[in-house]
C-alpha positions in Angstrom: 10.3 -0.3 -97.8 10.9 3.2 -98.1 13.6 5.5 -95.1 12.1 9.1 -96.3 15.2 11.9 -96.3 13.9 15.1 -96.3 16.0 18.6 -96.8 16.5 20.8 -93.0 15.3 24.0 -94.9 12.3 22.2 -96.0 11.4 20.8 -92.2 11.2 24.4 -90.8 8.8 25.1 -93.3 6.9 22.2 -93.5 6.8 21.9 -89.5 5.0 18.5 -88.7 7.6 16.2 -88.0 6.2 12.5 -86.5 8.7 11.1 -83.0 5.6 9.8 -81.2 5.3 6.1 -82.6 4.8 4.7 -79.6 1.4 6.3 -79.3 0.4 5.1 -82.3 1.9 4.1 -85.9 1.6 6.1 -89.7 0.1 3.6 -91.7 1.9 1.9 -94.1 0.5 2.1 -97.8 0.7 -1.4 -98.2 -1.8 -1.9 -95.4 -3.8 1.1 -96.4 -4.5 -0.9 -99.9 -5.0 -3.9 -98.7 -7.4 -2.9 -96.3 -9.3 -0.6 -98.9 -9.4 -4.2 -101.4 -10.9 -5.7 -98.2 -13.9 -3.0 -97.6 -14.6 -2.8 -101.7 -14.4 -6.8 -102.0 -15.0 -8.8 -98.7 -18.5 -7.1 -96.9 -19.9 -9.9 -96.1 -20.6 -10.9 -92.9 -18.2 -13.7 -92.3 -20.4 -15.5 -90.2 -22.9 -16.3 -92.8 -23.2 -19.5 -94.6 -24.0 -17.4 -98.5 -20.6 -16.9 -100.4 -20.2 -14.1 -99.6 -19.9 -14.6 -96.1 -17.9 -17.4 -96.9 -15.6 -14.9 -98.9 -15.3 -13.0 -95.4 -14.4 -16.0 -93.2 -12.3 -17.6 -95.2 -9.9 -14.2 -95.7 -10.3 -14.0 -91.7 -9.6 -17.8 -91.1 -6.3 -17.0 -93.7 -5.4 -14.2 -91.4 -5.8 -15.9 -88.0 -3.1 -18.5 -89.5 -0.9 -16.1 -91.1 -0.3 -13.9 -87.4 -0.1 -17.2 -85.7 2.8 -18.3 -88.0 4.6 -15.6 -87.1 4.7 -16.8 -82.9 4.8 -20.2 -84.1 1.8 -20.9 -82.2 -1.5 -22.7 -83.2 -4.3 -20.2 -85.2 -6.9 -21.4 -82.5 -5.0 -19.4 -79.8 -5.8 -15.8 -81.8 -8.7 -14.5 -80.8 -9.3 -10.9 -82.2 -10.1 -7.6 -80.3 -10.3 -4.0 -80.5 -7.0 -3.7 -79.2 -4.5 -4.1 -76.6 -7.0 -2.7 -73.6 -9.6 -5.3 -74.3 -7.7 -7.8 -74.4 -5.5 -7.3 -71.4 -9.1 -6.8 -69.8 -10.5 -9.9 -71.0 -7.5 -12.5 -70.0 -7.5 -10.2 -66.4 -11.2 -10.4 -65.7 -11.7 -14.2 -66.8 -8.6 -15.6 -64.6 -10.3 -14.3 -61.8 -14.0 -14.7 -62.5 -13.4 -18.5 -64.6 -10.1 -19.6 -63.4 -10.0 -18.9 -59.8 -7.4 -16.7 -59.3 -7.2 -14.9 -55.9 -3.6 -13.3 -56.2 -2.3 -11.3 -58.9 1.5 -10.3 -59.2 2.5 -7.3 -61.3 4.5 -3.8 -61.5 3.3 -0.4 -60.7 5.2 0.9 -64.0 2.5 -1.4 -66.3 0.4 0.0 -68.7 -3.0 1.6 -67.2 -5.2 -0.9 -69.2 -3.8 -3.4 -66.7 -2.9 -1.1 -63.5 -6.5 0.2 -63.8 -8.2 -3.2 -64.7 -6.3 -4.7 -61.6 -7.8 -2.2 -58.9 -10.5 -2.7 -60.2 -10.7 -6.7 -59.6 -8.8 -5.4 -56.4 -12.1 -3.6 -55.3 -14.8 -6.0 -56.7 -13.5 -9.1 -56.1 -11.5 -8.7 -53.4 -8.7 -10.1 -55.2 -4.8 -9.7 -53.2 -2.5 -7.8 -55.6 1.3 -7.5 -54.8 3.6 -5.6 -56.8 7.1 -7.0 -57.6 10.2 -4.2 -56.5 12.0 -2.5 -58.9 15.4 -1.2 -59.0 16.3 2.4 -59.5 15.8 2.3 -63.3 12.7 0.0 -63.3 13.9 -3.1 -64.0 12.4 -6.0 -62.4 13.5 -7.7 -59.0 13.5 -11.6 -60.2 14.7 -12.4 -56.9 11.5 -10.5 -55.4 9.5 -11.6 -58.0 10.2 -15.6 -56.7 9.9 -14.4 -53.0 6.2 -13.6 -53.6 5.4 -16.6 -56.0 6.9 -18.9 -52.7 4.9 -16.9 -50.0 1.6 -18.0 -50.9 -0.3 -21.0 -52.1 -3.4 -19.1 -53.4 -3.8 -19.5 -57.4 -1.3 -16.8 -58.6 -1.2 -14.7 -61.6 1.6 -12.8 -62.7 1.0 -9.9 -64.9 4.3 -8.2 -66.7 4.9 -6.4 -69.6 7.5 -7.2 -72.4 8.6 -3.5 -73.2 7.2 -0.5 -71.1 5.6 2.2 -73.0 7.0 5.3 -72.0 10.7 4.3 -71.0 11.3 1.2 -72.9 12.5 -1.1 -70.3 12.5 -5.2 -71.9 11.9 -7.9 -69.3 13.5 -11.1 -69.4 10.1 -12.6 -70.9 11.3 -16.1 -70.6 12.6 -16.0 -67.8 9.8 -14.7 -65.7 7.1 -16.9 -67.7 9.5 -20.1 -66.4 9.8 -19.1 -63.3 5.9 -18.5 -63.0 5.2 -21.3 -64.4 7.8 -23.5 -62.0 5.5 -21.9 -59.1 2.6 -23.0 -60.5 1.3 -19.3 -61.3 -0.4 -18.1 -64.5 1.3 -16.1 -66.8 0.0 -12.8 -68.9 2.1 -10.1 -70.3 1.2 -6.9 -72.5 3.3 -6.9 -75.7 1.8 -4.0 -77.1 5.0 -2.4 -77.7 7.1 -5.2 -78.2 4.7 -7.3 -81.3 6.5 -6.8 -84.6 9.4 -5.2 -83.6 10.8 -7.8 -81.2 10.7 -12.2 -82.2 8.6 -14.0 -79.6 8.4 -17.9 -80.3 5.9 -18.8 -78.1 6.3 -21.8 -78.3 9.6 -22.0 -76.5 8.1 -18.7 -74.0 5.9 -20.7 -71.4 3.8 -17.5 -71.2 -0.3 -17.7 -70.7 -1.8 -15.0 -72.3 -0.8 -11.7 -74.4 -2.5 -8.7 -75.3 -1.6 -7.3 -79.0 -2.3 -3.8 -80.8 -2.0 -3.5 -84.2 -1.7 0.3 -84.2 2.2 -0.2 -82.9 3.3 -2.0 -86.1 1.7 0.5 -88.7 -1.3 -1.2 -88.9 -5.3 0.6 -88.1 -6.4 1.7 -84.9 -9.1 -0.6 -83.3 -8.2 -3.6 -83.9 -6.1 -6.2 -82.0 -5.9 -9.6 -80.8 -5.5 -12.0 -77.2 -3.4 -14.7 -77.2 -4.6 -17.3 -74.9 -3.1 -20.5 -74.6 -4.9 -23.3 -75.2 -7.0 -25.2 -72.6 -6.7 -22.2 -70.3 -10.3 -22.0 -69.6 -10.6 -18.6 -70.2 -14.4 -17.5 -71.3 -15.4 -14.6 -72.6 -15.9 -10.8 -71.6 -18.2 -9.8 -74.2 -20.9 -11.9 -74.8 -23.6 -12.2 -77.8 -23.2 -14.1 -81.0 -20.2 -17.1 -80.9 -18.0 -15.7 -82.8 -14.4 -16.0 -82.5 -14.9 -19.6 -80.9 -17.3 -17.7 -78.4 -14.8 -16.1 -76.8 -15.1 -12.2 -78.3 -19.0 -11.8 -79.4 -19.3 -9.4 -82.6 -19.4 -9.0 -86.3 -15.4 -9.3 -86.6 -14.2 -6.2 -88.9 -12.6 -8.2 -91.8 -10.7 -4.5 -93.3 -9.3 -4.3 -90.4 -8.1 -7.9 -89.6 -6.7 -7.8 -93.2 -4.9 -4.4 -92.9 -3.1 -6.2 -89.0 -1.6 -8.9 -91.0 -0.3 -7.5 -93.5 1.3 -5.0 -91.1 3.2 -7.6 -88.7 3.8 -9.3 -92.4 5.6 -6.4 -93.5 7.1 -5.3 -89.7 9.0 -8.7 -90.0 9.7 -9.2 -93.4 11.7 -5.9 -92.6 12.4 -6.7 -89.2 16.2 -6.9 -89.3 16.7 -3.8 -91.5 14.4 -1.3 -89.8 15.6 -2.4 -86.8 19.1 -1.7 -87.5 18.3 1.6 -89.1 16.1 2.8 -86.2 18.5 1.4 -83.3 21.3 3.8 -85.5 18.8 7.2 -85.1 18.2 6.6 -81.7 21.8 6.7 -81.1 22.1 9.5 -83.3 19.3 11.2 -81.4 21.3 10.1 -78.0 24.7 11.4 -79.4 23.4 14.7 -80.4 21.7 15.4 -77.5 24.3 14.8 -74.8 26.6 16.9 -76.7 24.3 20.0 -77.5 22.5 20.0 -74.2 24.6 19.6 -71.1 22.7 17.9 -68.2 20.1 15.9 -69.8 19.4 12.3 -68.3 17.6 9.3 -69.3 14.6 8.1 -67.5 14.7 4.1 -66.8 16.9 2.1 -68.9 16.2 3.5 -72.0 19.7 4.9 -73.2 20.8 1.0 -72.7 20.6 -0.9 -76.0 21.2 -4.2 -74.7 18.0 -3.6 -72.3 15.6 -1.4 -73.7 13.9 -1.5 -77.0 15.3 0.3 -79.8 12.0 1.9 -80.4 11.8 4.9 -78.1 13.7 7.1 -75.2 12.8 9.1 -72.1 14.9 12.5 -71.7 14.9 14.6 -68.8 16.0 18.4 -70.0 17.7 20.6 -67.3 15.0 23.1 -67.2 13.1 24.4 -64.4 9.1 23.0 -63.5 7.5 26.3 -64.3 9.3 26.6 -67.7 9.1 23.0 -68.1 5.5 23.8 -68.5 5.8 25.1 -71.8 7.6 22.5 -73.5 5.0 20.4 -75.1 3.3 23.1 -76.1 6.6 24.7 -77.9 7.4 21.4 -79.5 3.8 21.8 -81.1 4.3 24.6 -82.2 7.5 23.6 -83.8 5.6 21.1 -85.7 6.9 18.6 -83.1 4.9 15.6 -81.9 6.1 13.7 -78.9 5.0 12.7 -75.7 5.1 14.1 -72.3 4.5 11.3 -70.3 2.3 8.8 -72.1 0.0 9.7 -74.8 -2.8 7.6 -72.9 -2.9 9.7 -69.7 -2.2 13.0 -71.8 -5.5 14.2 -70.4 -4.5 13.5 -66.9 -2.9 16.0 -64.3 -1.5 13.4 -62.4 1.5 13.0 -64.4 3.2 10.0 -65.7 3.0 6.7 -63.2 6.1 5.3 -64.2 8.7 8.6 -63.8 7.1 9.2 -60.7 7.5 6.2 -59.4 11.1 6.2 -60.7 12.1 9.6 -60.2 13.5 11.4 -57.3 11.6 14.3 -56.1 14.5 16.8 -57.7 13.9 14.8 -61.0 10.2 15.4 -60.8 10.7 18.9 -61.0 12.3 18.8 -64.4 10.6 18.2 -67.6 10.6 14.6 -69.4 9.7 13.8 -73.2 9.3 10.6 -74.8 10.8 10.6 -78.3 9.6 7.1 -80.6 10.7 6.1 -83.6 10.1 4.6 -86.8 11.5 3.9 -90.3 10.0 6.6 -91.5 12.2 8.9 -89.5 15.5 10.9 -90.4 18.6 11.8 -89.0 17.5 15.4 -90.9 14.2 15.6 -88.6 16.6 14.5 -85.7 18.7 17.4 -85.8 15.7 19.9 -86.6 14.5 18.6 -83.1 18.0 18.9 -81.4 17.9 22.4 -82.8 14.5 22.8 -81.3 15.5 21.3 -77.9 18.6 23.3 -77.4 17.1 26.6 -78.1 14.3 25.9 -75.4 16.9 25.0 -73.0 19.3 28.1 -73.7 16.3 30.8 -74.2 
């Protein structure tokens, strides 16, 4: 494991400096060659019977065990995807379709791949969705949260993320798969931004379903995996061949399976160490900030270490909306990359779902970056950006 330091004279003249890792993840170059050993060695399809397909589904079958090992869950419970998005739309499309669910409980601050995925079963299958209160920094209510799995006898889900994407927020994950599961509701939650950066033995979490993304944990894009407990009943959303126990029909890509593991291998090999050097540059970045720049907040919870991941924080500069504008677009050309919002919706005009749903109206008016980290980061790039940041503010 490698924590790059690079010179401030060089950063101004290099200008491409990397705080967006919660939109996606540098590779590591352990990953990168064993994924490239994968492609030049293991092309078979593994779902032929010839060696070399054998070759193929054994490194695959090796792989399934290896991430299960790490949740201390059974290696029949992983079932590959393309990503996070499938498979929060597989597990939410098949408890209603296959398992009967009629009511689904969730948050209006959850990731698009469910909020969107949810209307939809909202409009198509005339499903009843509540959504659990919040309190002012997005936390959930759990007293709420019990209140609507007691109101209704209807086969529940309840759908919850572990760390929210944009302002870090970390629910209780036990505690609201127990108390789901002590109404008798289902339980899903997306751990996109939680897997290999947080421990989850789910073996003592009584959740359902999760939805994984390798591209968090500095491993390739498109590729991913479900967990789905066994004996759920849940069938599939793609359908063709039987692989992946019939569940998720395709030609599994092998490179890319190979290149996931050994990322979450690495992520918590060095779980404890990264995470104590990150959690110290975030509060670096927090430090530096609040002293250079008078009047910034933090959106949600994330400037709390004891309830938000250590991963990323949400900063609201005192800058007015039509200058505000321009920020993004400065830290670009700064060689900056960061988030406004969340890097899925950067398209959108709409704004981000969760800091409007959070924010006041006077709040709204001022702009809000997302800043994510990694161990590749250094306290030198954090004070380039500081510099960056203040200078905006003061021009």
């Amino acid at each position: 494991m490698h924590f790059y330091s690079t010179k401030s004279s060089e950063l101004a003249e290099m200008k491409k400096i990397y705080f967006d890792s919660a939109a996606t993840t540098k590779l590591r170059n352990e990953v990168i060659y064993c994924m490239a050993d994968a492609l030049k060695t293991e092309y078979g399809n593994p779902s032929s019977t010839h060696s070399y397909g054998r070759s193929s589904k054994s490194l695959l079958e090796n792989s399934r065990k290896e991430i299960a090992k790490h949740f201390n869950i059974s290696a029949s419970e992983i079932i590959f995807t393309s990503g996070g998005t499938e498979a929060d739309n597989l597990v939410l499309n098949s408890c209603v379709r296959d398992l009967g669910v009629k009511r689904i409980i969730s948050s209006k601050i959850e990731h698009h791949a469910v909020l969107h995925t949810l209307r939809e079963l909202e409009r198509c299958h005339d499903v009843k969705l509540e959504f659990v209160h919040l309190d002012q920094c997005g936390f959930v209510d759990f007293d709420h949260l019990e209140t609507l799995l007691k109101s209704n006898g209807e086969k529940t889900l309840v759908s919850l993320m572990h760390v929210n994407n944009e302002i870090g927020n970390m629910l209780d994950l036990k505690k609201a798969a127990e108390l789901s599961k002590a109404h008798g509701a289902l339980f899903h939650s997306d751990t996109v931004q939680s897997v290999g950066h947080w421990e989850l033995d789910l073996s003592e979490i009584p959740l359902d379903f999760a939805a994984v993304a390798a591209h968090k944990f500095h491993g390739p894009k498109g590729v991913g995996f479900a967990f789905i407990r066994k004996n759920t009943g849940l069938k599939p959303l793609i359908f063709g061949g039987a692989q992946e126990r019939g569940l998720r029909a395709g030609t599994e890509p092998v490179y890319a399976i190979a290149g996931m593991t050994e990322a979450l291998k690495i992520a918590y090999q060095n779980l404890d160490k990264e995470r104590a050097y990150i959690t110290e540059l975030k509060d670096y970045f927090k430090s530096r900030l609040t002293k250079q720049i008078s009047g910034v907040t933090f959106n949600g919870g994330c400037d709390d270490n004891s309830r938000s991941t250590y991963t990323l924080i949400n900063v609201c500069l005192p800058v007015s909306k039509e200058k505000g504008m321009m920020l993004l677009f400065q830290m670009d050309l700064k060689g900056i990359a960061c988030s406004q919002g969340s890097a899925c919706q950067s398209g959108s005009s709409q704004g981000s779902h969760v800091l409007n749903e959070l924010l006041s109206e006077e709040q709204k008016q001022q702009p809000s970056l997302r800043f994510s980290f990694s161990s590749f980061n250094t306290k030198e790039e954090v004070d380039y950006v500081i510099d960056v940041l203040t200078e905006f503010v003061e021009s």
